[in-house]
Structures are given as C-alpha cells and as structure tokens.
C-alpha positions in Angstrom: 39.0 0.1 4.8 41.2 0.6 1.4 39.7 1.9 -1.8 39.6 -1.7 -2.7 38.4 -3.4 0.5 35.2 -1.1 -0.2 35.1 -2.3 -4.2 35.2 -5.6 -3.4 32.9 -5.4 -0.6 30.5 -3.4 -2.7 31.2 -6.3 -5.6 30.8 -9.5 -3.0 27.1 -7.7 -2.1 26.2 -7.7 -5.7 27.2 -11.7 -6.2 24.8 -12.2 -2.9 21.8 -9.7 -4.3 21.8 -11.6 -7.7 22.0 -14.8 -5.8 18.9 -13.8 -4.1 17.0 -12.5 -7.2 15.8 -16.6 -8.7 15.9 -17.9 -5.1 13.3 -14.8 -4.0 11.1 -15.4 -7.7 10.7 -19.6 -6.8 10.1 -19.1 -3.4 7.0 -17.1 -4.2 5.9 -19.1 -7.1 6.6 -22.5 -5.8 5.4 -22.0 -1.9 3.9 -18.3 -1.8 6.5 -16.6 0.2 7.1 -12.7 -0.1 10.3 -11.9 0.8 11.0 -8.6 1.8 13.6 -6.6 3.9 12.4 -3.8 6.1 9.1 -3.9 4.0 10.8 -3.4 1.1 9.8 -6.8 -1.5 12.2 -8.6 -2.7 10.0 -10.2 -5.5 10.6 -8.5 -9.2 13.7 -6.4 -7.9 17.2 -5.8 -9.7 20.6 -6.5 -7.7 20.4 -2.2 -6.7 17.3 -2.6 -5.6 18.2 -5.2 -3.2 21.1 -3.8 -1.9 19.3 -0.5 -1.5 16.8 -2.2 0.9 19.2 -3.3 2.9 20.6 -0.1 3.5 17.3 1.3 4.8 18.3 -0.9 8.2 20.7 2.7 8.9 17.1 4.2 8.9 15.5 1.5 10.6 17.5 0.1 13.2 21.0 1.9 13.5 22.9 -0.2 11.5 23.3 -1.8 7.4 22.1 -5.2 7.5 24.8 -7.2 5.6 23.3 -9.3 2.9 25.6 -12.5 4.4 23.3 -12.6 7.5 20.0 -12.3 5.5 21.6 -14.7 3.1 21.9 -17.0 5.5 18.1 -16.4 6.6 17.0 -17.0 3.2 19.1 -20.6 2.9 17.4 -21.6 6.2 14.3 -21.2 5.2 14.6 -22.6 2.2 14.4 -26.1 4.1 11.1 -25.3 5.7 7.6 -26.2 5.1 6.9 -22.4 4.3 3.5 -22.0 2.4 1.9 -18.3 2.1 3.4 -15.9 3.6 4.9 -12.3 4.1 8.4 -13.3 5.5 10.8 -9.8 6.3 14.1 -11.6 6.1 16.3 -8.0 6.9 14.2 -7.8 10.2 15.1 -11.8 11.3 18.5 -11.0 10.4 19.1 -7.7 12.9 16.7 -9.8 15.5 18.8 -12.5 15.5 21.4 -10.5 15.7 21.0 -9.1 19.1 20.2 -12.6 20.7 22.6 -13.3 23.6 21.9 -16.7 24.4 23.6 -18.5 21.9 20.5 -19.8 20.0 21.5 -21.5 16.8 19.6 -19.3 13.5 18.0 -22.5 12.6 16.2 -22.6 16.1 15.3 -19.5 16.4 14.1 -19.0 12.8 12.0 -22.3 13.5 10.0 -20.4 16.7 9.6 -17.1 14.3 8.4 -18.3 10.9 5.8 -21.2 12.9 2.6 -19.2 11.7 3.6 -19.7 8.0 5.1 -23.4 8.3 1.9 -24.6 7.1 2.8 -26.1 3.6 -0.2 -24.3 1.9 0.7 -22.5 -1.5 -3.1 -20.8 -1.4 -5.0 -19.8 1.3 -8.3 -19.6 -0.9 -9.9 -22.8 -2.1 -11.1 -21.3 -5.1 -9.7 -18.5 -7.0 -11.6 -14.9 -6.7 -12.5 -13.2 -9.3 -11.8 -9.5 -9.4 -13.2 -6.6 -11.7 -11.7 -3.2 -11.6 -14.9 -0.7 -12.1 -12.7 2.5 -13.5 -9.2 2.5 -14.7 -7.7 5.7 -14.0 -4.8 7.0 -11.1 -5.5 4.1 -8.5 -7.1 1.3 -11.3 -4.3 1.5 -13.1 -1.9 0.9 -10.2 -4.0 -1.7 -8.3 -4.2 -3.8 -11.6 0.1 -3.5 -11.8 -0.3 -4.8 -8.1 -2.8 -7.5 -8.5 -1.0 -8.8 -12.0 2.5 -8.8 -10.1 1.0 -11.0 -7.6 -0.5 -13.3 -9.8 0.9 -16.8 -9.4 -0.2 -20.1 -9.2 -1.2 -20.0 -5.5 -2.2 -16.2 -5.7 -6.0 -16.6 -6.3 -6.8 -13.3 -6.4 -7.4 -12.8 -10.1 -8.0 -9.7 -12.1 -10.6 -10.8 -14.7 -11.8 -7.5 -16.1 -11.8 -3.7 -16.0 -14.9 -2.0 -16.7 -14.8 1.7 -18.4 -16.5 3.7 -20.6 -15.7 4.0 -24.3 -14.1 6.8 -25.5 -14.2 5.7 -29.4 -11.6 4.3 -31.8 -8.3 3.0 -30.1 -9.8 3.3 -26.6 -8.4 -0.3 -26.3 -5.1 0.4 -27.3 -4.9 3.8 -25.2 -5.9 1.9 -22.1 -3.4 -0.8 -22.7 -0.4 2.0 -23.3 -1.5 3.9 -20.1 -1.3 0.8 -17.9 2.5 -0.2 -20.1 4.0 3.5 -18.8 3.3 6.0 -16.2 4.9 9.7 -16.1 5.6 9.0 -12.0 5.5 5.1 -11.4 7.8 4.1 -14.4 7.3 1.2 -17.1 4.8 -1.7 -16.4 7.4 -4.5 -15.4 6.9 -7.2 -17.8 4.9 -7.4 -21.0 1.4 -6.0 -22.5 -0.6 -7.2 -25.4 -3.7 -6.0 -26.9 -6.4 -9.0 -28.2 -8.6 -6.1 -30.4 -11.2 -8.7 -31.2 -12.2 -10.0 -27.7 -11.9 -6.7 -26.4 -9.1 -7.9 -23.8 -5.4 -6.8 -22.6 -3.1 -9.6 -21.8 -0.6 -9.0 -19.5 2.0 -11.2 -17.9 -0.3 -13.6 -19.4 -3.0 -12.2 -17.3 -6.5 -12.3 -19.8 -8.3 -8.9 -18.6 -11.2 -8.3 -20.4 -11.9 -5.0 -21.1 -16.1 -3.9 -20.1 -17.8 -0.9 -22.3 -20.5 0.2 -19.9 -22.5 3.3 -18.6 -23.8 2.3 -15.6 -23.3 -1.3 -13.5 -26.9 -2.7 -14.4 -25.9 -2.8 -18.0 -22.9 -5.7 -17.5 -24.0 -9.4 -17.0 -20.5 -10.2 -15.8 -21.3 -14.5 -16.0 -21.2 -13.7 -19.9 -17.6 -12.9 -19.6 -16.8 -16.3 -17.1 -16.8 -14.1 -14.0 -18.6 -15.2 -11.1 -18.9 -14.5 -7.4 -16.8 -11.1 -8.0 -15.3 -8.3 -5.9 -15.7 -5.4 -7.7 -13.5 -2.4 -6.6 -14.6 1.2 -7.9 -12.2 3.5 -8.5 -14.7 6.4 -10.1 -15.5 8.0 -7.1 -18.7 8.3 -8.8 -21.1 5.9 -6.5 -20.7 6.8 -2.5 -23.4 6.0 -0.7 -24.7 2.6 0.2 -27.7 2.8 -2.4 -25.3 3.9 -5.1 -23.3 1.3 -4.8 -26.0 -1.6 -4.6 -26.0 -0.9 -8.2 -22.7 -2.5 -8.1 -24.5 -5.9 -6.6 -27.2 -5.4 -9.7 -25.4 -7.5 -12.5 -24.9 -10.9 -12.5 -21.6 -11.9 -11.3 -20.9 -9.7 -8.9 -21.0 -10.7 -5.1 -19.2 -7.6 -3.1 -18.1 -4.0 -3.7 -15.3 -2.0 -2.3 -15.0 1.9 -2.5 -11.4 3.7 -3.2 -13.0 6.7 -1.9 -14.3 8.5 1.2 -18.4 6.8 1.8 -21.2 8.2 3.4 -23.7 6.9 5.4 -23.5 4.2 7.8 -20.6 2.0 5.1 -17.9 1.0 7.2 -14.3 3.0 6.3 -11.4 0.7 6.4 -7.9 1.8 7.3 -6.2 -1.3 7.4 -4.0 -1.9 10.2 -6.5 -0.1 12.3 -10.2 -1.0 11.9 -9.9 -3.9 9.6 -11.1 -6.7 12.0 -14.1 -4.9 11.7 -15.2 -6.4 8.2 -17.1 -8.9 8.8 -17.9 -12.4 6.0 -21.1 -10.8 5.4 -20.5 -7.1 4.2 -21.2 -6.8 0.8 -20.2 -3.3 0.5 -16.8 -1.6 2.0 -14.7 1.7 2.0 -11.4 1.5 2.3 -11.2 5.6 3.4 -9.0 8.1 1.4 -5.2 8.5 0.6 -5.0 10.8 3.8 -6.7 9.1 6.0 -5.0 6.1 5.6 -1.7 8.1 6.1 -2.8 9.8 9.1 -4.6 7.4 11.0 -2.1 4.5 12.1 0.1 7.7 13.2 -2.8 8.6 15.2 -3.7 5.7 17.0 -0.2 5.3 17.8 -0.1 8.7 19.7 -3.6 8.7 21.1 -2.6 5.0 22.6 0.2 6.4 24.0 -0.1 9.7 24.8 -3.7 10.6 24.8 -5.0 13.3 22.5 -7.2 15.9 23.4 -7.8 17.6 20.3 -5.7 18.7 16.8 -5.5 19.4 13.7 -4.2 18.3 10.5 -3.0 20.0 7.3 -2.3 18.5 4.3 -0.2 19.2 1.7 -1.9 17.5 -1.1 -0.2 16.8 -4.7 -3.1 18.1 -7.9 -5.3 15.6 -9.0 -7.1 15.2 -11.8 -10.3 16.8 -10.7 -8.6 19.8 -10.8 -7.8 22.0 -14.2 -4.9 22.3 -16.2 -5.3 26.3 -16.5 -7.8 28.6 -15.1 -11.7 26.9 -15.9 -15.2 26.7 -14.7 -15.2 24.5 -11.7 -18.4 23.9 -9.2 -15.9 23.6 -6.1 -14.1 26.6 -4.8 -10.2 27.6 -6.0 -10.0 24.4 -7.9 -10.7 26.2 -11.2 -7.1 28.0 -11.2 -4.2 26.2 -12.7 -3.1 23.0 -10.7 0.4 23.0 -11.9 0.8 27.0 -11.1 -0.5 27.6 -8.0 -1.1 26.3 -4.4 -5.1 25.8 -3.6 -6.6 26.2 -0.5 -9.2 23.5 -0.6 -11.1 21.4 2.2 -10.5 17.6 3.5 -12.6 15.6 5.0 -9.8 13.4 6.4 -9.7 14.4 10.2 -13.4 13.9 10.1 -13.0 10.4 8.5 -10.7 9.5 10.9 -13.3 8.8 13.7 -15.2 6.5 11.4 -12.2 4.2 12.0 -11.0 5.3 15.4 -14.1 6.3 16.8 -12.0 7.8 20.4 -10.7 10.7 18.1 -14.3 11.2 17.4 -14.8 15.4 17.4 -11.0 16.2 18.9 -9.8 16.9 14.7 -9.7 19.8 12.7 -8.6 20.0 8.8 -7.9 21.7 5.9 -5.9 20.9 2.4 -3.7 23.1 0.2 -3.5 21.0 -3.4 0.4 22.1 -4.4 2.0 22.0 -8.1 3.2 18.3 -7.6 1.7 15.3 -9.6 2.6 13.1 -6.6 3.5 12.5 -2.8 1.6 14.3 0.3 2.4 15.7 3.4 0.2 15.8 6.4 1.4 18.3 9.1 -0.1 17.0 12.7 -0.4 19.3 15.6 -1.6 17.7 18.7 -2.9 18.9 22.1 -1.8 15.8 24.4 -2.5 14.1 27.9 1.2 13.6 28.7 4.0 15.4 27.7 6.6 13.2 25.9 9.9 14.6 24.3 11.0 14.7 20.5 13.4 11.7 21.2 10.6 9.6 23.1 8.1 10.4 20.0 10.9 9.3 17.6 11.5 6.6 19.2 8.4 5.0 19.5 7.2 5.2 16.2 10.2 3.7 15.0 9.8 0.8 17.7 6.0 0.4 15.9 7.1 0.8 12.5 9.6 -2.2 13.1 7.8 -4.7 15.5 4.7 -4.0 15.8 1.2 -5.4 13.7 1.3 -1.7 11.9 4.7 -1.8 10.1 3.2 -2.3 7.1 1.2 1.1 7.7 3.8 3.2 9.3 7.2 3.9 7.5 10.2 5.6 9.3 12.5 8.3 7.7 15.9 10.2 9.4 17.3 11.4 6.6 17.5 15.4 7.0 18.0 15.5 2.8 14.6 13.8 1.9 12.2 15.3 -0.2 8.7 14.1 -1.9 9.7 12.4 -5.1 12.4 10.1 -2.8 9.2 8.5 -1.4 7.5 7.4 -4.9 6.0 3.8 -4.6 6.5 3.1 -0.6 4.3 0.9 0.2 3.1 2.3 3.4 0.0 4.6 3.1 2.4 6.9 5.7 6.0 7.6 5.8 6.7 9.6 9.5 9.5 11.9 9.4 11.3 11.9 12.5 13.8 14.9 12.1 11.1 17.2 11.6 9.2 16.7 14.7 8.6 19.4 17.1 7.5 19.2 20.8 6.4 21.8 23.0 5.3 20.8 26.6 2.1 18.7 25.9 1.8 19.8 22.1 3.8 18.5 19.0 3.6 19.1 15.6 4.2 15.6 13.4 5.4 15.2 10.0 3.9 12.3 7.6 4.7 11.7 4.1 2.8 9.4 1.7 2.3 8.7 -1.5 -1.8 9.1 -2.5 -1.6 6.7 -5.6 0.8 3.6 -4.4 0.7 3.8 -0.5 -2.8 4.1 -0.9 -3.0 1.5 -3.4 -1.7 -1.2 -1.2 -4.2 -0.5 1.5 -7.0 -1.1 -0.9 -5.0 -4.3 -1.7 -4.9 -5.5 1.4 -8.9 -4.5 2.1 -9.4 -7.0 -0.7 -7.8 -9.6 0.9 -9.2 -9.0 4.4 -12.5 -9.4 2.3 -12.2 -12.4 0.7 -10.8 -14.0 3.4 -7.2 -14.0 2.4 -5.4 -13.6 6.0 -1.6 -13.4 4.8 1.0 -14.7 8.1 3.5 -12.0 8.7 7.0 -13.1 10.0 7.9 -11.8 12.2 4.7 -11.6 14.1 
C-alpha cells in the first residue's frame, strides 16, 4: 500500500467507527444489546476506542478484523427481534469469516444470535434495588459500572450508598471522588450534588447518600428502597453472623461480600462456581481480586491437564490498608512505606481457590509481595501436571477458551512481548494470561496472569449481582 492508500484506509475506518458510535448507544437503550468486539464494549466509546478493539483480533485470532465485516454484522442485526443481550459482533465477523459453505451472513447470524431473539428489553419484571454499603476502591467503581448500565430496560438500580460521615463537605468529597480517579480517569458523563436531600445525581441517576455506623441503624423503606441487594465493599463484616446484620434493616433482602468470607458462605468466581447460587441464598462472596484472576486459569489447566499440586505468587499493587510511610501496623511488613518498597505479605488466594473448585482442594501453595504500584497484579503459576503439554499447546488453548468458550469473559489473552501493567487498566476480565511468558518444563509450567484488582474484579462482583437477582444475560455467540 501507498502512504495514501493507508490514510485513507485509516480515514474510511474512522467514518465506519463513528457510524457505529449512535447505532451501538440505541441498540442498548431501545432493545438492551451490548455490543462488544472481542469483549471489548462498544457502548460509551470514542471512534479510537473502536478501532482499537478491533485491532485486538491480531491478539485474538491472527488477524485485524475490518470494521466493513463487523459493520455489516451490526446492519443485520439491526433487523432482528434482539432484546437483552451481550452480542460480540468482532467474534461473528472472523467466525463467519472462516465458513466454507457459502452460508449467506443473514443465515448464519439468524442460528447464532437465536438465544437473544426474544424481543424482551428487561429480563427482570421489576426493577432491583441496589445499595452500595462502603464507597471506597471497588464502591466507587461498581457504582461507574452500575450507573453506565442504567437504561430503561437495565433494572438493576443503584438507589443508595451507605458510609460513614466524615464532617462538613463529606457530600461534596464523595461526589468529586466518584467525578475523577488518579488510575480509572474522569467519570463519563455528569455529577451533581442535591446538599439538602443528602443525594448525588448522576447521569440522572438519584443516589442517596446513607450516614450510618452500623447496618441496624438504616430503615432503608424510609428512603423508597425495598427488597434490596446490598453489596459491602468494607471488608469489615466476613462471617455469616456479621453479615446478617446486613439483613437487620428494613429494606434489605440479600448481601453480597467484595471480599474473601469465612465459614461455610459460598465464594463465587463467576464463570466457574456461579451455578452454585441458588434463589434462596441471602448472603454471597464473590472471592477476592486474585482469586478471581487465578481460578478460571486454573480450571482450564486442571481440565485439561490435571494438576497435582502448585503454587502461586502474586505480585500484588499497595492498597490502602497499607501506609503511606513507615507506621504502626498489626499485620507484619505492611507498616513500611507502600510506595517505597516491595512487601512480603501472605494470600489467602490458593487456599480460596478450592472453595470454588473444590478438585484443587490442598494441591496450592501461596504467598504475595505488595509492589510500589497503585494498580494491576501479576499472579506467577507454577504447576506440577498429569500430562506434559508444550508452551505452544498451553498457548493455544487458552486462547481457544478465551475466544469460544463460556469463560471468555473471565479469561483475556495477551502476545504482545512489549506489554506492561498500566497497558491493562480497566480490562474487564478479572485475568489477562500472558502467552509469551510461559515456560514449560516436562510436566511443570510456570503461567503468567495479569489483572487489574479494582476493575477486572469489579465486573465479576457485577455479574455475581446479576446471577443473584436472576438476571441471566444471553451471550452471542454461545
């Protein structure tokens, strides 16, 4: 190609990406439908971002997916009966693609998409009410998530966050930490204050804003909430009895915890255990940052290769448990300066792994070193195996899952040998595998997973909520 040819191909993708941007923003208002290529949403995303999603196809599957072919997707379906749904228009394009048998895309997109051609623009009758108990690191992002999503048909509602006061202009400080974020960037859209109701409004979402010390203090029917899920983000309550507390006010009707449990509470990893919550549980886990990184890896190499026992490392960002510069802390190490030295700490992630895949039960080791980073992990994997596969036949299968299997929203796949922590900021998979750094050894390998512990994680507990309120989103393709 000429300098020019490339210009004007480059310029001709741009004309399709805006194209895309209102066709994308009505499909999910008027019918439901996220679009997305290669996981990557569609919904709220500038012409760059688009064509940059696109691109990750070289990662993904060999080859750029031209935005002509997914184009094309997206005018099909356009004349369906498409109600709510998660719809990966890059991955129908490069499927239909490699068809040989001279199937029209109108045919074949009619066999792919029939789990979502039901018409239905909510899959809730009613809409659920949700309160946010805490507002820091993961609060803060799951209430971006949850107002993004808010549409018409999106029931899931974020009616309130509950915190405790910290004096004069804790409203306002709350409000300004949700509008920017050092690592995650600018709120994306608009934030309001109402001082006398005690709310924030934002994207016309009315949030009321709880003062409380403990749950039994809030009668959450006085505030129009009813039959809530509340999610606690403190970290505070663990147990089963500690939560209950949580059940206490009026209002409220189910908890989930953002943080490892104890006892006999179940601990979701979605994509791995989730079936496992049943109508009837009133209080969930939905496991740690790690965990949910490390465990759809997991279960991917102990189905197919069998592990007999391991380890697992990670390389954990600081968080905010952690001090500034050298202080009294109860914990071991974690008094000396986060952002100045590396902390040899302990996880209980490789233990918390059985809880939801209960075969790895006893065969895990683990340990954490907190680095000088304020975001993105790294868990380093060695496993003892039944079988001895090869660094390409690894690779290759974790890509295969990551693309077309039921855990490609859990399991993201990187080749890039120039990649490093801050390029993988707000994935959306809880793991990221890193194929070029794989090792194998006869029956032992080493893996590599990246992930982000505040937004990877975040849209795990996101989709815990849904799986708990009976919100059972079609994927396309299956």
């Amino acid at each position: 190609m000429t300098s020019d040819a490339y210009l004007a191909d480059y310029l001709n993708e741009q004309t399709l990406a805006e194209k895309m941007i209102p066709e994308v923003g009505q499909m999910y208002r008027e019918m439901g439908v996220i679009l997305t290529v290669f996981g990557r949403k569609l919904m709220n995303s500038s012409t760059i971002d688009i064509i940059k999603a696109h691109r990750l196809g070289i990662h993904m599957v060999g080859e750029r997916i031209d935005l002509t072919a997914t184009a094309a997707v997206l005018e099909a379906l356009k004349t369906m009966n498409l109600g709510v749904s998660r719809v990966d228009i890059g991955k129908l394009a490069y499927n239909f693609s490699q068809l040989s048998n001279g199937q029209s895309l109108a045919d074949y997109l009619s066999e792919e998409v029939s789990s979502a051609n039901h018409g239905q623009i909510s899959l809730l009758e009613q809409p659920q009410d949700v309160v946010l108990y805490g507002f820091g690191r993961i609060g803060r992002i799951l209430a971006r998530l949850l107002i993004e999503r808010t549409t018409a048909g999106n029931k899931l509602r974020l009616k309130a966050i509950v915190v405790r006061s910290k004096g004069a202009g804790d409203l306002e400080k709350r409000a300004s930490l949700l509008r920017r974020d050092s690592i995650h960037g600018p709120f994306n859209g608009s934030i309001s204050v109402d001082h006398e109701n005690s709310a924030i409004i934002a994207n016309g979402n009315y949030i009321k804003v709880i003062y409380a010390n403990q749950p039994e203090d809030i009668d959450y029917t006085a505030h129009g909430i009813d039959n809530a899920l509340i999610v606690d983000n403190t970290g505070v309550f663990k147990d089963e009895e500690a939560l209950s507390r949580h059940l206490v006010p009026k209002g409220a009707s189910k908890v989930l915890l953002t943080a490892p449990a104890s006892g006999s509470i179940k601990n979701i990893v979605y994509g791995v255990n989730h079936s496992d919550i049943k109508t009837t549980d009133t209080i969930v886990c939905a496991a740690s940052c790690t965990t949910n990184a490390i465990t759809p890896v997991l279960k991917v190499m102990n189905d197919a290769y069998g592990v007999v026992n391991g380890h697992v490392e990670t390389i954990h960002s600081y968080t905010n448990d952690q001090n500034l510069i050298d202080n009294y802390h109860k914990a071991d190490r974690r008094g000396r300066s986060a952002p100045l030295n590396m902390v040899l700490t302990s996880t209980g992630a490789a233990k918390a792994v059985a809880k939801a895949l209960p075969e790895l039960s006893g065969k895990l080791t683990g340990n954490a070193i907190r680095v000088p980073t304020p975001n993105v992990s790294m868990a380093v994997i060695k496993l003892n195996l039944e079988k001895a596969p090869t660094r390409e036949e690894i690779n290759d299968h974790i890509r295969d899952i990551a693309l077309n299997s039921d855990m490609s929203e859990q399991i993201a796949y990187s080749s890039s040998t120039e990649v490093v922590s801050t390029d993988f900021v707000g994935t959306p998979e809880p793991g990221i595998f890193d194929s070029v750094a794989t090792i194998t050894q006869d029956n032992s390998c080493v893996l590599y997973v990246w992930y982000d512990n505040e937004f990877g994680y975040s849209t795990q507990v996101l989709r815990v909520m849904r799986e708990m309120v009976g919100m059972h989103i079609p994927q396309v393709p299956a």
